[in-house]
C-alpha positions in Angstrom: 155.2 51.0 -127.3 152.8 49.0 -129.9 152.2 45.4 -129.5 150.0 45.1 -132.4 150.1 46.1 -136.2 146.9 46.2 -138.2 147.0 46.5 -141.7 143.7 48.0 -143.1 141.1 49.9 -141.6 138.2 48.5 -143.7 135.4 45.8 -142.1 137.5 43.3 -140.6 140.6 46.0 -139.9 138.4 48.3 -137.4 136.9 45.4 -135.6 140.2 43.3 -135.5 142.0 46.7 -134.1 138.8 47.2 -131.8 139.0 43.7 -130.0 142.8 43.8 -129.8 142.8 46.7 -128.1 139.6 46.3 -125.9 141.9 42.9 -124.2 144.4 45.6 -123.6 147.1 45.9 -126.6 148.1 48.7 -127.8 147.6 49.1 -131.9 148.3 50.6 -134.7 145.9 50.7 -137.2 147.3 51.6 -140.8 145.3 52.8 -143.4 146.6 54.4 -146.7 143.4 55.9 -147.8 143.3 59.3 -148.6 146.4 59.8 -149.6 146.8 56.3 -151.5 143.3 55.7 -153.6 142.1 52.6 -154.0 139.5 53.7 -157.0 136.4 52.2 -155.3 136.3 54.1 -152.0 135.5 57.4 -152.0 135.7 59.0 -148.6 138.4 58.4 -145.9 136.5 57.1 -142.9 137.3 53.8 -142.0 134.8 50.6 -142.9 133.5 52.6 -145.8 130.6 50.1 -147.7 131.7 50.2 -151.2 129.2 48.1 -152.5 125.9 47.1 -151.0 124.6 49.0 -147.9 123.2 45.9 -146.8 124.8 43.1 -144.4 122.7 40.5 -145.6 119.6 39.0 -143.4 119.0 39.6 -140.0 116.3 37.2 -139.6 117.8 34.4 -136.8 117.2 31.3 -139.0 118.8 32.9 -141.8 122.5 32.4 -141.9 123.3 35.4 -142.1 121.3 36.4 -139.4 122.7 33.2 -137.4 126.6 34.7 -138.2 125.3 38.2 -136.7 123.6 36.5 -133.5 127.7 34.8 -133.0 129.0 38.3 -133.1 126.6 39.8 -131.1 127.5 36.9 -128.0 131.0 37.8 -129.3 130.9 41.5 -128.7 131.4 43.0 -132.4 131.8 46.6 -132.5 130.9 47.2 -136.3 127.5 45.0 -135.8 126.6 47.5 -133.1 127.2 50.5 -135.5 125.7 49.2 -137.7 122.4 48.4 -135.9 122.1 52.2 -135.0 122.4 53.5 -138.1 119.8 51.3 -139.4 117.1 51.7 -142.0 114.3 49.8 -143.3 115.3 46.6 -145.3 112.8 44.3 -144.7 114.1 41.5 -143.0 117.7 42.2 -143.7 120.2 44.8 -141.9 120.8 47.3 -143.9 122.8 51.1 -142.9 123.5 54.7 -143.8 126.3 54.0 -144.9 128.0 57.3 -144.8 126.6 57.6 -140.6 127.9 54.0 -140.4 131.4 54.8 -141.3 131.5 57.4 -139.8 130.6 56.1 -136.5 133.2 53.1 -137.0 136.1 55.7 -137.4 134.7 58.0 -134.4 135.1 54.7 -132.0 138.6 53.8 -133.8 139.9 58.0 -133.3 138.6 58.2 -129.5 140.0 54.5 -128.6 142.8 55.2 -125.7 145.0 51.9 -126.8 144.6 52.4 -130.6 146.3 54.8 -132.8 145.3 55.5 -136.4 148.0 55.8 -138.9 147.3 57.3 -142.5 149.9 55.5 -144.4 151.0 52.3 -146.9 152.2 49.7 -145.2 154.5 48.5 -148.2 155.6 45.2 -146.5 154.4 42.7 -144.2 155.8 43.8 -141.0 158.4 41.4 -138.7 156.4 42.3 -135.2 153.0 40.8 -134.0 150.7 41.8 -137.2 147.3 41.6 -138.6 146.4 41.6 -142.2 143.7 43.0 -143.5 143.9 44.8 -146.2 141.1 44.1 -147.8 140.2 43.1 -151.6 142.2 46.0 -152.9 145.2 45.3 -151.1 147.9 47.5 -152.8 150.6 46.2 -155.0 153.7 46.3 -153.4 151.6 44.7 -149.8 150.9 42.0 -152.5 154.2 41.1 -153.4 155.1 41.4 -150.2 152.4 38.7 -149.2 153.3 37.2 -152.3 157.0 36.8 -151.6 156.3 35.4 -148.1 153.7 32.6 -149.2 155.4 31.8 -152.6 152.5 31.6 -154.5 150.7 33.6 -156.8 147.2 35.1 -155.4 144.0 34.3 -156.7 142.0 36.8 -157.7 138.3 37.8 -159.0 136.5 40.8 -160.5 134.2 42.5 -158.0 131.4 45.2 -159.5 129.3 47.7 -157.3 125.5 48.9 -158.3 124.5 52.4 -159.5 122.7 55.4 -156.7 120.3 57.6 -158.0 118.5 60.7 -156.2 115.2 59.4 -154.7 113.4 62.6 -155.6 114.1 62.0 -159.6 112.3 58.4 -159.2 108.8 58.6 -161.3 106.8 57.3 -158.4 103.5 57.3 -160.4 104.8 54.2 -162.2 107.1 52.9 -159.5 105.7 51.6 -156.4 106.6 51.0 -152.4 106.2 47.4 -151.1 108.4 44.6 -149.9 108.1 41.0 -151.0 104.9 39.0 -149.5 104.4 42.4 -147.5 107.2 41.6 -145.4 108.4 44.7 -144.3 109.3 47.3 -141.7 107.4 50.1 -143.2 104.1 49.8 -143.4 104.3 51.3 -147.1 107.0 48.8 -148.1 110.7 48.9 -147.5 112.0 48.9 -151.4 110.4 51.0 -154.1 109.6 49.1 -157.2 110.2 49.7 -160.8 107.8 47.4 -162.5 107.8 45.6 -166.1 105.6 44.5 -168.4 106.8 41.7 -170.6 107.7 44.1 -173.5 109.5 46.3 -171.4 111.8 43.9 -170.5 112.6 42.2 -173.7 113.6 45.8 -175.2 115.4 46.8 -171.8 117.6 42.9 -172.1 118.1 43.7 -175.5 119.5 47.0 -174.7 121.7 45.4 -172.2 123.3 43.2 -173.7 124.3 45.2 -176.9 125.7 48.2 -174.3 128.8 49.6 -174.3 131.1 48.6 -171.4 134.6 49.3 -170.0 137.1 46.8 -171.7 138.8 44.5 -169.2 141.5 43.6 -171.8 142.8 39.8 -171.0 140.2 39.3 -168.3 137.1 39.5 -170.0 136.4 35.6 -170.8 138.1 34.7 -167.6 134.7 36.7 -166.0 132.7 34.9 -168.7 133.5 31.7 -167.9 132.1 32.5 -164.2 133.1 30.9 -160.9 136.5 29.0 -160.6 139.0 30.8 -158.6 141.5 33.5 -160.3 138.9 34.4 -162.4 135.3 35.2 -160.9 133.0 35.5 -158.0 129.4 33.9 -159.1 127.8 36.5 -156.3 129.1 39.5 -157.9 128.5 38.8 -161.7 127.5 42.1 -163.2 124.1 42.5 -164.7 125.0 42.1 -168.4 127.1 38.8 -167.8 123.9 37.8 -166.7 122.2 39.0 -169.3 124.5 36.8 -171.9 123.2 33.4 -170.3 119.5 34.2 -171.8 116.9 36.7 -172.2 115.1 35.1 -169.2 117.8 35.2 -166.9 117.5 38.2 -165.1 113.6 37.6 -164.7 114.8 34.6 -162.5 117.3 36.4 -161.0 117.7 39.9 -159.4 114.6 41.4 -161.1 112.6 38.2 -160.3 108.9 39.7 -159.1 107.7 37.0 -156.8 105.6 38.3 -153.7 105.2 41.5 -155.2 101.8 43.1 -156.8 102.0 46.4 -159.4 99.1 48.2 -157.4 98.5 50.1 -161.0 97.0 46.6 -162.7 96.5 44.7 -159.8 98.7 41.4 -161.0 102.3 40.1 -160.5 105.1 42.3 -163.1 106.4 40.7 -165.6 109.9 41.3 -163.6 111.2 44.0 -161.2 113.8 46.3 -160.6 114.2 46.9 -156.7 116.0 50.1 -155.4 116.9 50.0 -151.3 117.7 52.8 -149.5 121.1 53.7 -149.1 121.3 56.9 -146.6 119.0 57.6 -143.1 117.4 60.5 -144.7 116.0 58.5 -147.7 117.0 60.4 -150.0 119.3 58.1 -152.1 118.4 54.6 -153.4 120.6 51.7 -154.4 119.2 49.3 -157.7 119.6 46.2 -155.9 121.7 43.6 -157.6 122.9 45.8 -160.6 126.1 45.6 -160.2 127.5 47.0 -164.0 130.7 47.4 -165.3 128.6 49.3 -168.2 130.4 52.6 -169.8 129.0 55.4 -167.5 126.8 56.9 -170.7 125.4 54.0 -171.0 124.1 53.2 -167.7 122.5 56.4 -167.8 120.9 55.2 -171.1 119.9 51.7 -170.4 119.4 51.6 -166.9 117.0 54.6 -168.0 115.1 52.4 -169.9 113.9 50.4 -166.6 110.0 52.2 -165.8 109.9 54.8 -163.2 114.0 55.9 -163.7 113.1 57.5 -166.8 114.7 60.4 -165.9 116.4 59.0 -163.1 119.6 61.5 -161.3 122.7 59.2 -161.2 125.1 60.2 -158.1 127.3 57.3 -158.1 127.5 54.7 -161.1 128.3 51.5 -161.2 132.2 50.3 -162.0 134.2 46.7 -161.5 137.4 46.6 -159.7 140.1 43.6 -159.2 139.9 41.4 -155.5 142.7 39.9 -154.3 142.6 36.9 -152.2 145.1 34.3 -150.9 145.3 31.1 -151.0 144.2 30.5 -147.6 143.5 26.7 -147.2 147.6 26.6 -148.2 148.6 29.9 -146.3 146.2 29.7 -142.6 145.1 27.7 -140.3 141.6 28.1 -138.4 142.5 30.5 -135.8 143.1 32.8 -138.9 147.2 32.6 -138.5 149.7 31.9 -140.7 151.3 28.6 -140.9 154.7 29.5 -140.0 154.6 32.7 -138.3 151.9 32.5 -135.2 152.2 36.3 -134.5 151.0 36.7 -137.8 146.9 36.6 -138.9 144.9 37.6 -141.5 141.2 38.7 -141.8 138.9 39.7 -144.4 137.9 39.4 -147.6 141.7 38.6 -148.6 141.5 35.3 -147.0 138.4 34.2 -148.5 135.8 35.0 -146.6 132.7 36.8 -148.4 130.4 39.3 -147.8 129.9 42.4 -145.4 129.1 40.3 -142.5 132.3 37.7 -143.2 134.8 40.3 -142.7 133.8 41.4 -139.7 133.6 37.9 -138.5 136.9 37.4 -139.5 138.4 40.7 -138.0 136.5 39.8 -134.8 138.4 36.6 -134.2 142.1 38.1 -135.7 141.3 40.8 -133.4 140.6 37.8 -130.2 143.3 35.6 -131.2 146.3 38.2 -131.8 145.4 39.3 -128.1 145.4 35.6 -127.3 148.6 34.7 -128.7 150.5 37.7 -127.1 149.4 37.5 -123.9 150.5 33.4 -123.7 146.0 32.3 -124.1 145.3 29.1 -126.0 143.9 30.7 -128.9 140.3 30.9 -130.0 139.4 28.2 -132.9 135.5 27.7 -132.7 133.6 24.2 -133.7 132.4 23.8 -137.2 128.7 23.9 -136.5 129.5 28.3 -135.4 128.9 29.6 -138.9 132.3 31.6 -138.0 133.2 28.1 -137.0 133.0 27.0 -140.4 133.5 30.0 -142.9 137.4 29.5 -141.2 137.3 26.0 -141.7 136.2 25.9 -145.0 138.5 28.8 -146.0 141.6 26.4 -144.6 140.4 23.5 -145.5 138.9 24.0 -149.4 140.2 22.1 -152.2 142.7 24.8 -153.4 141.9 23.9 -157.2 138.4 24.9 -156.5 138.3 27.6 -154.0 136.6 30.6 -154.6 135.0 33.1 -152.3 132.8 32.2 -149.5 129.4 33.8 -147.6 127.7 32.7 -144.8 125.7 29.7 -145.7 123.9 26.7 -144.2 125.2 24.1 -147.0 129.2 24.8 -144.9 127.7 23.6 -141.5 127.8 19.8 -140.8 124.4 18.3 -141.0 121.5 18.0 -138.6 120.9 14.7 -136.7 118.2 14.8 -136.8 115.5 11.6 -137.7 112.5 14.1 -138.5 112.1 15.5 -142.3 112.2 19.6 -141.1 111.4 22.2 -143.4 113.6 24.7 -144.7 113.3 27.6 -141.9 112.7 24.7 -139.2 116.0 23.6 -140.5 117.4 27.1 -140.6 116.3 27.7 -137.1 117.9 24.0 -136.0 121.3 25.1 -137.1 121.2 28.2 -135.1 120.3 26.9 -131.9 122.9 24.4 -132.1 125.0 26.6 -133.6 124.6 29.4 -130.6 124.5 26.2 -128.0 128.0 25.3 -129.3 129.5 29.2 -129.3 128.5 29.4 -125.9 129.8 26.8 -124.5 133.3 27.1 -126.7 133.0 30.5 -125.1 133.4 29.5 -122.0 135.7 27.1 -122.1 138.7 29.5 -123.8 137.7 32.6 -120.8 136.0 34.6 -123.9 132.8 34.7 -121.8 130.9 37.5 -120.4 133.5 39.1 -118.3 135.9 39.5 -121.3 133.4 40.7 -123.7 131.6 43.1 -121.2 134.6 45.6 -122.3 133.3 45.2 -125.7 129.4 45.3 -124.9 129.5 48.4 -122.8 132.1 50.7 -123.7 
């Protein structure tokens, strides 16, 4: 007997499943990948990363690192992966993430109450039923989903960065270090490709004359940047950044503040940065490059950048379609639909953005499907959680104007507070009174300690 359907075995599909079935439901966990590609994955475990290996700051007065304290009190499954396949990132939380997936999938397979199921799901199903499906939901899901809401999805352009070999990195002109020296490693936590002014004139140049992979009727819907249906500002790829000015990208991703080329002593001109990307160091990701460049000329270009001269590219950079719905006309805060309550979505499809966001998402899908079957007042936190109010402001966003959303302060209602506080005092405001206001929410709906013990100490 199944009680519970989940649709996707991505971020927000393996902790929704998780935290269904840790409250005692018995799932089914559907996931079309290998046998139906989505052409960004390339492996089969579930919660593959195909972007960034990071999941944003884990610093507590960041919000990032505020959303990841929530899940933490909430029991998350995929944070706790995630923190023990770890590497050095500063102050952020970045993973292997091959060892990451894989460790997501091993606690999905061995789960007594959940079964995984290698197929499509083709149509939203009539029983008690989580959607998550992720950015790359497939076409017929989508008219499926399209059918039932009667409105057209929204969509937006998403683009992932290059990998190259660590060994085939010239380290006598690139250098370790992390920004103001604050790192784990006492060497530094990036490595550091360095540019003089000239360097990077020729190297924007060279950028913005590439080759790249037509996107046919789409292309000046990704020009024209950030409206929804068209966009996501976070994920602009490096040569539509390029467009908006030679000095764009010096005051953007290869900005070189806190940093200091131990070869001349002084501040670059700007910087590349390349994080790690696997636990035995041996891969590196160029941090905010995403491209949708023609693979031969990545290799060109991006070997214009110092110290990747003859850099070894194992994965290259591509763009892929997002789908999202229009959730602020499709859900309502506990993540259900508004006319079916036994079904929820979670994920990037609702809205929510970044690593960290899905997860979030999934985690409270996962609470409140439990909730709902088992006759529970369901779980709908206060606006001042940052999960609080990614769900609010994903329900609640002027539809002409939605667009993806990450974890953010600028979401949260304000501070009342009479003192001027500086920017992390402020930070570090919002998550006390953010954590204050979990807890007690916690306690009130039962999802205290004794529930979320199962998920703490499995």
């Amino acid at each position: 007997m199944t009680d519970l359907i989940v649709v996707g075995g991505g971020l927000a599909g393996s902790e929704a499943a998780w935290q269904a079935a840790q409250r005692g439901l018995k799932v089914n966990l559907y996931e079309m990948r290998p046998s139906t590609p989505t052409g960004a994955h390339q492996s089969a475990d579930l919660a593959e990363l195909v972007c960034s290996n990071s999941l944003g700051s884990n610093l507590p007065d960041r919000a990032s690192g505020l959303l990841k304290n929530e899940l933490r009190r909430l029991g998350s499954m995929l944070v706790r992966c995630a923190e023990s396949t770890a590497l050095p990132a500063g102050g952020a939380l970045a993973v292997d993430r091959e060892g990451f997936a894989s460790q997501v999938t091993h606690r999905i397979q061995v789960h007594p109450n959940i079964t995984l199921i290698r197929e499509e799901v083709s149509e939203i199903p009539d029983t008690a039923t989580i959607i998550a499906s992720g950015p790359l939901t497939s076409e017929s899901l989508s008219n499926s989903i399209a059918g039932l809401s009667g409105e057209e999805h929204l969509f937006f352009f998403d683009a992932i960065s290059p990998i190259v070999s660590a060994d085939s990195i010239n380290m006598n002109i690139a250098f370790r270090a992390s920004r103001y020296g604050n790192g784990e490693q006492a060497e530094g936590d990036y490595i550091n490709c360095p540019f003089t002014q000239e360097e990077y004139f020729a190297f924007i140049q060279a950028l913005q004359s590439a080759g790249r992979i037509e996107l046919r009727s789409f292309e000046e819907a990704i020009r024209s940047g950030v409206k929804a249906g068209h966009f996501f500002e976070g994920c602009l790829p490096v040569e539509i950044l390029a467009e908006r000015g030679r000095d764009s990208l010096a005051f953007g991703p290869m900005r070189p503040v806190g940093l200091t080329d131990p070869r001349t002593g002084r501040r670059p001109w700007a910087v590349v940065q390349l994080r790690q990307d696997n636990l035995a160091g041996s891969l590196y990701n160029l941090v905010g490059f995403q491209t949708n460049l023609k693979f031969p000329e990545q290799k060109r270009v991006f070997g214009l950048i110092p110290g990747l001269e003859k850099a070894d590219f194992l994965r290259f950079g591509q763009m892929h379609r997002n789908t999202f719905i229009a959730s602020p006309k499709l859900l309502r805060p506990t993540l259900q639909h508004i006319t079916r309550d036994d079904l929820f979505f979670a994920g990037q499809i609702t809205g929510v953005e970044g690593y960290i966001g899905n997860i979030a998402t999934g985690l409270l899908a996962g609470i409140n499907a439990a909730r709902q079957l088992q006759e529970k007042e369901l779980l709908s936190l206060p606006s001042t959680t940052m999960l609080g109010a990614l769900c609010h402001y994903v329900t609640h966003a002027d539809l002409k104007d939605f667009q993806p959303m990450k974890a953010n302060f600028g979401i949260l209602p304000s501070l009342e507070s009479r003192t001027r506080l500086g920017k992390r005092e402020r930070g570090q405001a919002y998550a006390d009174r953010s954590l204050a206001d979990l807890d007690s929410a916690l306690l009130r709906s039962e999802e205290s300690e004794e529930s979320i013990s199962i998920s703490i100490h499995d």
